[in-house]
Steps between C-alpha positions, in 0.01 A plus 500: 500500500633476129687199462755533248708255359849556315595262213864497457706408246760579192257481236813469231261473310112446627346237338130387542558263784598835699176655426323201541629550865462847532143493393424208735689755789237761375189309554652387883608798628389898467835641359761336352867640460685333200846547571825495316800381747860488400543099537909466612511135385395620137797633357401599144137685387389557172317808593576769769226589783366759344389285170372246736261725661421658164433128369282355807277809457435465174487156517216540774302761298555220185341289710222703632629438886296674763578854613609403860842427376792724535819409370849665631853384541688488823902464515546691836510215771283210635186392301364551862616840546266537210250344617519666835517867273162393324289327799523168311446218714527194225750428253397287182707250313421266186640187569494269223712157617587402839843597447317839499339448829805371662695840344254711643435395875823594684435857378113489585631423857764715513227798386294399726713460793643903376161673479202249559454510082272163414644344160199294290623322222223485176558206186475655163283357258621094409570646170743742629654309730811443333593829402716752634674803427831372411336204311333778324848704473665205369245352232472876360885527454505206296243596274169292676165605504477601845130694361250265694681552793522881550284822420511637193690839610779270661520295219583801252742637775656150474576532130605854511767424773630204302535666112 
């Protein structure tokens, strides 16, 4: 049996902490979905859907991320209807803080009480730790260097979205 994993999340923009995370998914698990979701309590995004797929695949071929990644966007429903659609029986989150872990476990329990979908939560890198996308979204806007904390491809999307 294939077990695939989905990794979730609005990627507005990716930044290296995400791929650190989706290449640790890669080594656990045989196929991993990296997946786009509309996020309702985010009301503003610097780039639509489509760029953010465009941006995490790039990113991942920047990067030199293994092929058994495949990255998609999903707006129509549940994450678990998703993961139902796809055979995935794990769902993958970064959690950097606590505050992240305590975010995160009412909806691992409500996914897995819905469709028997496993959530494992992976730490980025120490050095990545802090950063997030709206961090990212926020030091960029005000003219920071946001380069050692992004790939190169979303840094350049960065500057072309705020001339």
């Amino acid at each position: 049996m294939t077990q695939i994993a989905v990794v979730p999340g609005s990627f507005d923009p990716v930044t290296l902490g995400h791929l650190d995370v989706i290449g640790r998914a890669a080594g656990l698990f045989e196929e991993v979905h990296v997946l786009v979701v509309h996020n309702p309590a985010k009301s503003t995004a610097m780039f639509d859907a489509v760029d953010r797929v465009r941006l995490i695949e790039e990113s991942l071929a920047e990067v030199g991320a293994p092929g058994n990644i495949r990255v998609g966007e999903w707006t129509a429903g549940l994450l678990v209807d998703y993961c139902r659609q796809v055979g995935a029986t794990v769902l993958v989150k970064g959690v950097r803080s606590g505050e992240d872990v305590a975010y995160e476990t009412p909806m691992a329990i409500m996914n897995r009480h819905l469709a028997d979908v496993e959530t494992v939560f992976l730490l980025p890198e120490a050095s990545r730790a802090h950063v997030s996308s709206s961090l990212i979204r926020q030091v960029a806007t005000l003219g920071g260097d946001v380069t050692p904390y992004v790939p190169a491809v979303v840094e350049r999307a960065l500057q072309d979205r705020l001339r």
